[in-house]
Each structure stands twice: as C-alpha cells, then as structure tokens.
MMTF fields as JSON, N, C-alpha, C and O atoms, coordinates in Angstrom:
{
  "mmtfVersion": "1.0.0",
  "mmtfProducer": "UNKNOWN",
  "numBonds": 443,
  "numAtoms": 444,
  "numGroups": 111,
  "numChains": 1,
  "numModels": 1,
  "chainsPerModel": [1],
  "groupsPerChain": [111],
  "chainIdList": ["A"],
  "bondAtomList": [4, 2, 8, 6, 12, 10, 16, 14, 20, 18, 24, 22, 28, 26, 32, 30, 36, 34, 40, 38, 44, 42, 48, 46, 52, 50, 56, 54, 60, 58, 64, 62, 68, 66, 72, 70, 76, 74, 80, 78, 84, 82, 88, 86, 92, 90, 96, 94, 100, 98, 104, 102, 108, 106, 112, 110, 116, 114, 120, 118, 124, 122, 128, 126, 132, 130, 136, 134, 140, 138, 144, 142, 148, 146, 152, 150, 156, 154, 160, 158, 164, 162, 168, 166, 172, 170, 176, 174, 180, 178, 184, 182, 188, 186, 192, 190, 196, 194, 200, 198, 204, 202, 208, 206, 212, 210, 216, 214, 220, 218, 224, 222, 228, 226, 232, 230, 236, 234, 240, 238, 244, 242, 248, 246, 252, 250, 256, 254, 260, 258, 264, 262, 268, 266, 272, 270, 276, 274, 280, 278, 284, 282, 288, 286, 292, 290, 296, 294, 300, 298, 304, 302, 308, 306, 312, 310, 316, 314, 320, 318, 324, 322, 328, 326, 332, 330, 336, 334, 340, 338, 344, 342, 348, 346, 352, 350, 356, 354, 360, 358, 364, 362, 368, 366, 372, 370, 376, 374, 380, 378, 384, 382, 388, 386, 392, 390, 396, 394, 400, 398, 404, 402, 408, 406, 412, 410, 416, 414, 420, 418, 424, 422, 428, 426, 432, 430, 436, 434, 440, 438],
  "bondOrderList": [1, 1, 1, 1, 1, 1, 1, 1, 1, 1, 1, 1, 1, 1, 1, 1, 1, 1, 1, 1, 1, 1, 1, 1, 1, 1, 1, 1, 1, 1, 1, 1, 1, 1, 1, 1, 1, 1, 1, 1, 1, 1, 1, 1, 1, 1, 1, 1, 1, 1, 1, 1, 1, 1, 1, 1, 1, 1, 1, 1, 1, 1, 1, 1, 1, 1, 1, 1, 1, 1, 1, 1, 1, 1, 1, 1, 1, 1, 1, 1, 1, 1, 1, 1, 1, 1, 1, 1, 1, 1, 1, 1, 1, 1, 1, 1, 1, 1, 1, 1, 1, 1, 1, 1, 1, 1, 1, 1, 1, 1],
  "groupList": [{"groupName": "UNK", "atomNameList": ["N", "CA", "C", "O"], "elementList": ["N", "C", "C", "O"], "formalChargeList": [0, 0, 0, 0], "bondAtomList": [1, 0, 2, 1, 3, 2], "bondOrderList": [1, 1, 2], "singleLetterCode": "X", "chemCompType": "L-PEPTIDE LINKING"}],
  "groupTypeList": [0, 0, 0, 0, 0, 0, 0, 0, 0, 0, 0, 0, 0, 0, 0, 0, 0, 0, 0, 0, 0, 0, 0, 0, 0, 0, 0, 0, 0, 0, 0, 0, 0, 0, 0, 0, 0, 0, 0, 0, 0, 0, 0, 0, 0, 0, 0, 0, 0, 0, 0, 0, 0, 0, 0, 0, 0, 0, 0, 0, 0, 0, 0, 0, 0, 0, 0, 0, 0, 0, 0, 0, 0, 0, 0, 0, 0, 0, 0, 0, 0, 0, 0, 0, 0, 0, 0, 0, 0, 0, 0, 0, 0, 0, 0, 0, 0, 0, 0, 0, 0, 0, 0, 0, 0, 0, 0, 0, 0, 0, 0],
  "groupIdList": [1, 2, 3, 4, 5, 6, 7, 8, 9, 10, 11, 12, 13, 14, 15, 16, 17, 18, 19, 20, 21, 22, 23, 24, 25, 26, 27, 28, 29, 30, 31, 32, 33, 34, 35, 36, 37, 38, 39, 40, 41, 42, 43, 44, 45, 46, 47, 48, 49, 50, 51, 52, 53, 54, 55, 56, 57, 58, 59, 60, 61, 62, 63, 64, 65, 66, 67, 68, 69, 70, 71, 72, 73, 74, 75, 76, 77, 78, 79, 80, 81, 82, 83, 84, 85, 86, 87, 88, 89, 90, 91, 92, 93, 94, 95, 96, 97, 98, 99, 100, 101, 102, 103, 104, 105, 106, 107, 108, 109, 110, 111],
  "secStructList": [7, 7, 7, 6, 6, 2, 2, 2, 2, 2, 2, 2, 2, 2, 2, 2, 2, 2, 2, 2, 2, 2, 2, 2, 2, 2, 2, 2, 2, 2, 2, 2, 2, 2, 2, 2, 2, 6, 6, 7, 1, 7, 1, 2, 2, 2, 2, 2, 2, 2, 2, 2, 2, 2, 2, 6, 6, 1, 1, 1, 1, 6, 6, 6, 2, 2, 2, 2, 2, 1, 7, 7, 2, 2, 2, 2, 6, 6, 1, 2, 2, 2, 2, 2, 2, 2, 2, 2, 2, 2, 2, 2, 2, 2, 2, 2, 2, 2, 2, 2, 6, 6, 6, 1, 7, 6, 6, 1, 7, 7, 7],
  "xCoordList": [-8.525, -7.473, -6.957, -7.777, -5.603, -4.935, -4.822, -4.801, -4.738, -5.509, -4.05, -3.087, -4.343, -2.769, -2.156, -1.12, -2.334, -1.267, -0.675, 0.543, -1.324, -0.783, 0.686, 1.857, 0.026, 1.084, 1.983, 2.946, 1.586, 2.916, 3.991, 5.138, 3.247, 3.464, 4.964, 6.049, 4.435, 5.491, 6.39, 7.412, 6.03, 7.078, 8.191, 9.276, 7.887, 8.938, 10.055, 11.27, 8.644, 9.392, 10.57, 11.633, 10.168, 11.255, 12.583, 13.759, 12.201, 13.264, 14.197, 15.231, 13.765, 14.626, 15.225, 16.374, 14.856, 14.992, 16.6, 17.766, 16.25, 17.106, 18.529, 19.63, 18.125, 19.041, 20.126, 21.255, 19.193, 19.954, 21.151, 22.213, 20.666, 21.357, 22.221, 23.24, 22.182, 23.106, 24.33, 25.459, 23.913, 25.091, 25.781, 26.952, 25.235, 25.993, 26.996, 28.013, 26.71, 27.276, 28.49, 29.655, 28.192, 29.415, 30.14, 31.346, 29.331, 30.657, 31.367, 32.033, 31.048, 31.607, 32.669, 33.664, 32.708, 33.222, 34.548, 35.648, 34.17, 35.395, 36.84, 37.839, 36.795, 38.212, 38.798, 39.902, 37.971, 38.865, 39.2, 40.119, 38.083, 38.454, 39.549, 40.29, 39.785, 41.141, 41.96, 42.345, 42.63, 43.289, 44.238, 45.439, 42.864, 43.211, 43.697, 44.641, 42.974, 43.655, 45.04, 45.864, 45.642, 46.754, 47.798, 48.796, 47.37, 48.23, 48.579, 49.389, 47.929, 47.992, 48.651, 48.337, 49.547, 49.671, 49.008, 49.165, 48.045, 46.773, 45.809, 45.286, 45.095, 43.942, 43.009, 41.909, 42.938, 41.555, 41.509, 40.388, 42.708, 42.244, 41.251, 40.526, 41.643, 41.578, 39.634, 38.761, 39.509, 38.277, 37.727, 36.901, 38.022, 37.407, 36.755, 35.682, 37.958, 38.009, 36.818, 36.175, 36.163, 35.522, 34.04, 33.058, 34.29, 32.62, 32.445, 31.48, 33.169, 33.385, 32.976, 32.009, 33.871, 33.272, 31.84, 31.071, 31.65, 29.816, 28.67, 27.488, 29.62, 28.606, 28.249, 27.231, 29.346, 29.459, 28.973, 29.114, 28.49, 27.956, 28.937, 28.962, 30.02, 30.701, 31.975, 32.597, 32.046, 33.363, 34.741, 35.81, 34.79, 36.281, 36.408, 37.198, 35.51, 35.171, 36.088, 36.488, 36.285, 36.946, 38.444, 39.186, 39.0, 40.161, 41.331, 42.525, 39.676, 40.267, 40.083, 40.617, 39.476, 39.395, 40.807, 41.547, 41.082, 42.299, 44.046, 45.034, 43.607, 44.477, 44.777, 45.935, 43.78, 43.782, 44.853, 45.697, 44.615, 45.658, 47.224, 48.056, 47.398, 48.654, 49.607, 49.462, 50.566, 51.92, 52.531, 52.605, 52.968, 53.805, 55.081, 55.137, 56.07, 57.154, 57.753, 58.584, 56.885, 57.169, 56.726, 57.333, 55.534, 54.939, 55.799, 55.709, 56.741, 57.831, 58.749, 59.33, 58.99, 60.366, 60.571, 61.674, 58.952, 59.192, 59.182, 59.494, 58.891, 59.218, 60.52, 61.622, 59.856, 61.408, 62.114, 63.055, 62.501, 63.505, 64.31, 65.499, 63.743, 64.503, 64.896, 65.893, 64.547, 64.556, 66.183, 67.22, 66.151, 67.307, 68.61, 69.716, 68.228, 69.427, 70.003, 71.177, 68.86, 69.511, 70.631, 71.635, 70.063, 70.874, 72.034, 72.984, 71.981, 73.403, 74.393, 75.571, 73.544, 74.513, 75.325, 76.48, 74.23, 74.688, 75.816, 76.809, 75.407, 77.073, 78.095, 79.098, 78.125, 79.112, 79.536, 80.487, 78.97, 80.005, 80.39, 81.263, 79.599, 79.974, 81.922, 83.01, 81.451, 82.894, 84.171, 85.356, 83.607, 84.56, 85.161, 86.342, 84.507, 84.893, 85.532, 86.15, 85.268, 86.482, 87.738, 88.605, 87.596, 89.017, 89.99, 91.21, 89.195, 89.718, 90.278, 91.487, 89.509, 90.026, 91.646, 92.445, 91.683, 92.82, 94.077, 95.195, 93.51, 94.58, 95.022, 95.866, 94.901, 95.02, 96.502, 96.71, 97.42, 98.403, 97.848, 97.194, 98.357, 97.399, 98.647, 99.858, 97.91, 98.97, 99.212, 99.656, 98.76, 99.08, 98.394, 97.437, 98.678, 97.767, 96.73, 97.195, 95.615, 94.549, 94.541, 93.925, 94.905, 94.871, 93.96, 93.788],
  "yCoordList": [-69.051, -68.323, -67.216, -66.377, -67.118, -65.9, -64.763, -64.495, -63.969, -62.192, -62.026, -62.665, -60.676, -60.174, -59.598, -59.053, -59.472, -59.037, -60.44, -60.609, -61.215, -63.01, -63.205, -63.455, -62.974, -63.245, -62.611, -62.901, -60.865, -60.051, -60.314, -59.916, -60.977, -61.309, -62.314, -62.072, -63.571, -64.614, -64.494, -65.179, -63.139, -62.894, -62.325, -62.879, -61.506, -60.729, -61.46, -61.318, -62.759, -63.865, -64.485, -64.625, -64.956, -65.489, -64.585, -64.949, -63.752, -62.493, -62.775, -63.393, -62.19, -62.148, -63.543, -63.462, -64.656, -66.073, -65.898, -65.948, -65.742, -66.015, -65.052, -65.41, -63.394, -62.967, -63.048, -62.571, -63.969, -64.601, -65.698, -65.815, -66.34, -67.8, -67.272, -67.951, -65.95, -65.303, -64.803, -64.904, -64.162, -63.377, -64.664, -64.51, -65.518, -66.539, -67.347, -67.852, -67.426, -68.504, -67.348, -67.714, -65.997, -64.906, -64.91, -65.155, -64.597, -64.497, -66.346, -66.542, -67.087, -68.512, -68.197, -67.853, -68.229, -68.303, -67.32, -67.607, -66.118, -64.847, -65.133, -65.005, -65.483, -66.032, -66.731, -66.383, -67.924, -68.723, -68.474, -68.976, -67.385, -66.917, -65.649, -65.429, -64.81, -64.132, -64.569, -64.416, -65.622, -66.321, -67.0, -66.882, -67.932, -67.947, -66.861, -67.019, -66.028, -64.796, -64.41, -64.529, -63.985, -64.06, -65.135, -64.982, -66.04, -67.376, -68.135, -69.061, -67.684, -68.357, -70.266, -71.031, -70.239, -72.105, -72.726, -73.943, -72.244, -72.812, -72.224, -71.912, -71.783, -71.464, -72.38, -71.83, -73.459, -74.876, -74.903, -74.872, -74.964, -74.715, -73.582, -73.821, -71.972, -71.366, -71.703, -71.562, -72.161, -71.865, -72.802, -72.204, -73.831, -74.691, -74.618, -75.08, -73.762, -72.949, -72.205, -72.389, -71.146, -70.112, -70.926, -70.856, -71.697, -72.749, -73.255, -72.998, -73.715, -74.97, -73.616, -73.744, -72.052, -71.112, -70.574, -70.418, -70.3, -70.294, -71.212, -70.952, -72.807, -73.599, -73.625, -74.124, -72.932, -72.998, -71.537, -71.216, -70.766, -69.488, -68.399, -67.388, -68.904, -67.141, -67.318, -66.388, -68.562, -67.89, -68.465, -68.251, -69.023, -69.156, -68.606, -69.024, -67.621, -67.011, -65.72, -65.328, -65.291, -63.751, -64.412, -63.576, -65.831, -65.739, -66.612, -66.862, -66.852, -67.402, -66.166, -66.404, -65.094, -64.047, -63.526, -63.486, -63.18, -62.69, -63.268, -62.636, -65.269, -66.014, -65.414, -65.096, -65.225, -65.409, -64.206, -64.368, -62.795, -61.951, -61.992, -61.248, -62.87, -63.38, -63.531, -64.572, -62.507, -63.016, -64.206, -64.434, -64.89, -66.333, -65.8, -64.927, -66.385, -66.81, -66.286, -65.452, -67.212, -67.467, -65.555, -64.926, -64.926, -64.041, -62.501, -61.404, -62.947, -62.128, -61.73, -60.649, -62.8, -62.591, -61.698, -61.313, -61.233, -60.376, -59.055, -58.299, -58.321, -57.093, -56.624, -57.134, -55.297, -54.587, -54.484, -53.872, -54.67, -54.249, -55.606, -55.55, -56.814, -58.031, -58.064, -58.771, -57.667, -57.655, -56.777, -57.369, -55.308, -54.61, -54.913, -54.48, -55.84, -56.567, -57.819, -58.073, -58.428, -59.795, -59.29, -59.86, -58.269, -57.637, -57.337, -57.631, -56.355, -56.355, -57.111, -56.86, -58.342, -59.369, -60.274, -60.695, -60.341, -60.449, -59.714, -60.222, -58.405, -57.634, -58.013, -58.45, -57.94, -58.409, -59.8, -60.306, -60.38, -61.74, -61.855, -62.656, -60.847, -60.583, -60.012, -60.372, -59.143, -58.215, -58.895, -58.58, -59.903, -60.705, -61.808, -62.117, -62.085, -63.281, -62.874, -63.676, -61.185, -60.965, -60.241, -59.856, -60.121, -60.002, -61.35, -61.514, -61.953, -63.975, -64.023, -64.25, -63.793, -63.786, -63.118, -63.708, -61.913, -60.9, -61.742, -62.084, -61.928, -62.023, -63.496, -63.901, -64.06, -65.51, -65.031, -64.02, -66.475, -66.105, -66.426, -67.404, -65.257, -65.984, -66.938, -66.848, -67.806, -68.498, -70.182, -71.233, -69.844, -71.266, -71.889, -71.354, -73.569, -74.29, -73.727, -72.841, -74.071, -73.47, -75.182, -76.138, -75.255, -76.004, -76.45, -77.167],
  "zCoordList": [-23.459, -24.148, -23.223, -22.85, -22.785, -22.342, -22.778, -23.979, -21.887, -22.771, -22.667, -22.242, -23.349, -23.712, -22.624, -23.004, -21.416, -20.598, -20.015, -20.058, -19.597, -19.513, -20.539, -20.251, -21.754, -23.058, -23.297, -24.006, -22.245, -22.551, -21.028, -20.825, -20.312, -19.201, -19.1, -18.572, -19.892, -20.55, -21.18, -21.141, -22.218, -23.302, -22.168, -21.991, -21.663, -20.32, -19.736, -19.601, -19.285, -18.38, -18.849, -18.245, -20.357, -20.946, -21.747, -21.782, -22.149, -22.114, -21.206, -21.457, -19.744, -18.781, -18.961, -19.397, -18.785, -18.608, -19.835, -19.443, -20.969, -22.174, -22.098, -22.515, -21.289, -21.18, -19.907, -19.794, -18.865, -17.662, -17.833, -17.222, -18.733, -19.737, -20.51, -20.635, -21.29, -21.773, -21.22, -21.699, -19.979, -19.412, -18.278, -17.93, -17.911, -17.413, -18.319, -17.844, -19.438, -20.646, -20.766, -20.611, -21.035, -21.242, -20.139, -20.108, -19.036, -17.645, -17.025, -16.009, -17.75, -17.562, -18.237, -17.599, -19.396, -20.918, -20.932, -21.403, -20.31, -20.194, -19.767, -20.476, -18.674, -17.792, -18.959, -19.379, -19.642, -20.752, -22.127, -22.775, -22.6, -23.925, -23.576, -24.535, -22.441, -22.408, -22.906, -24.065, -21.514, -21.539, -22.905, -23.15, -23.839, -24.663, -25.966, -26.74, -25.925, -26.799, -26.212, -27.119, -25.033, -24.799, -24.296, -23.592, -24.756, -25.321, -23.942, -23.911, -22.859, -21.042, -21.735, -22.646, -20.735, -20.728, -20.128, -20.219, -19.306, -18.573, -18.739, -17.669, -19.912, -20.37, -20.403, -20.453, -20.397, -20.139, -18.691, -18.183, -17.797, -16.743, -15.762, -14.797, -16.629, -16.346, -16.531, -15.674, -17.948, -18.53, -17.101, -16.411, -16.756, -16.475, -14.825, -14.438, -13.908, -13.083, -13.034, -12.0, -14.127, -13.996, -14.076, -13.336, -15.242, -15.167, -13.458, -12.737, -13.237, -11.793, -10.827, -10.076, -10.856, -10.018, -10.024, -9.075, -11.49, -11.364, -10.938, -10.715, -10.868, -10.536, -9.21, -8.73, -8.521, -7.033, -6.612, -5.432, -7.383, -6.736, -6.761, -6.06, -8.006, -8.389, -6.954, -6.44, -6.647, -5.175, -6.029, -5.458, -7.064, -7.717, -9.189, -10.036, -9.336, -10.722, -10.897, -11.994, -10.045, -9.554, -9.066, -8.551, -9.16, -9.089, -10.407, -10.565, -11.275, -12.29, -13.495, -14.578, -13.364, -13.899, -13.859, -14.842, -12.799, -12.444, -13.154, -13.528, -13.037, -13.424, -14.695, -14.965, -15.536, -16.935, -17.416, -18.297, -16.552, -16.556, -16.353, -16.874, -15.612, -14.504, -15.937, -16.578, -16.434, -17.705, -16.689, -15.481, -18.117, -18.008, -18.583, -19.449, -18.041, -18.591, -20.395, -20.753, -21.152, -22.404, -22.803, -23.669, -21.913, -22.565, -22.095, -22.647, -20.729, -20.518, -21.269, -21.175, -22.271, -22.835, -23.915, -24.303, -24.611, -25.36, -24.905, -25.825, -23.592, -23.219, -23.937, -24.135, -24.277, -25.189, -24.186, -24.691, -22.702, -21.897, -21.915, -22.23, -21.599, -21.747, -23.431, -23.571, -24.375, -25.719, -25.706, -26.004, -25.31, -25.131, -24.578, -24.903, -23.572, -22.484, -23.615, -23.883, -24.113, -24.52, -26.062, -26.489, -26.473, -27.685, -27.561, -28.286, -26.04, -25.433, -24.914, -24.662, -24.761, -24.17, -25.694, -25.76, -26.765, -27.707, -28.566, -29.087, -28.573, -28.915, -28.05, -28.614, -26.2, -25.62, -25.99, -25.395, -26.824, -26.982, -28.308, -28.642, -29.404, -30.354, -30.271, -30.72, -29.555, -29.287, -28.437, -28.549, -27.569, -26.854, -27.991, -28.143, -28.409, -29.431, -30.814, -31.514, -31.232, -31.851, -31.605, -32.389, -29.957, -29.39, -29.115, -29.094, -28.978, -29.102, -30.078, -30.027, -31.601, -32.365, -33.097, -33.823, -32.643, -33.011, -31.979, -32.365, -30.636, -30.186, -30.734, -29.935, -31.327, -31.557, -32.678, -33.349, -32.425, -33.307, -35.1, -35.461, -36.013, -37.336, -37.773, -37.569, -38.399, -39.35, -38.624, -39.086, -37.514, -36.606, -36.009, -35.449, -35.882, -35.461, -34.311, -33.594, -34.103, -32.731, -31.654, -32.125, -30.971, -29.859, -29.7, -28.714]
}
C-alpha cells in the first residue's frame, strides 16, 4: 500500500496533468470562439488554423489569433462614419430627384 505522500504525490501529478489539458483545449478553442462571436466569414478556418498551430508547437497559433481580430467587409459597413456618408448620399439623391421632379413640365407626357 502507498503512504500518503506517494498519493499526495499523484493527486499533484494529475492536477497539473488535467489543468495542462485544460489550458490547451482553451488556448486551441480561443482564435475560433472570437471569431465566431464577432461574426468572422472564416471563423472554422480560423478555429481550425489555431488547433493545426498547437499541434505543431504554437508557430501558427499567434497568427490565427490575430486573424480572428482582422474586421471584414460586411463588419465595416456598420461604422457610424460609413453609416453618416451613406445617409448623405441618400439625401443627395433624395434632393436631386426632387429637383428632376419640379423641373419636369406638370401636366405632360414624361418621355
């Protein structure tokens, strides 16, 4: 029978062991659950990237981390500054199109 420092020995071992398995499964997992929370169009890649980088010793983990940050396109368009421009471009054709209108003769055929 193993005395108790043996047993407290193991318990340690596997601790560490369980919380090693832990923080690998989290730092795999990170790059792709971003990603997915901010709606990436290559978020499976991204995820898949960061697994494929840990398997290889962490050398493509730190650039799919990064990916996951990288705004797209679709996630540009809601900046309130493009939001402000497109409003304005909308009144400018609002306002062009009812100067079209006025100047048009009333009462008569439209061509």
């Amino acid at each position: 029978m193993p005395d108790i420092a043996t047993l407290f020995a193991w318990f340690v071992m596997a601790m560490l062991f369980g919380v090693t398995v832990a923080a690998i499964v989290g730092l795999g997992s990170l790059p792709g659950s971003i990603a997915r929370r901010r709606n990436h169009p290559h978020a499976e890649a991204i995820n898949a990237a960061s697994w494929i980088g840990l398997a290889l010793g962490g050398i493509t983990w730190p650039i799919a981390f990064v990916w996951a940050f990288i705004p797209w396109g679709h996630a540009n368009s809601s900046s309130s500054t493009e939001g402000a421009e497109l409003r304005q471009l909308r009144q400018q054709v609002a306002d062009l199109q009812a100067k079209l209108e006025a100047s048009r003769p009333s009462g008569g055929q439209h061509a």
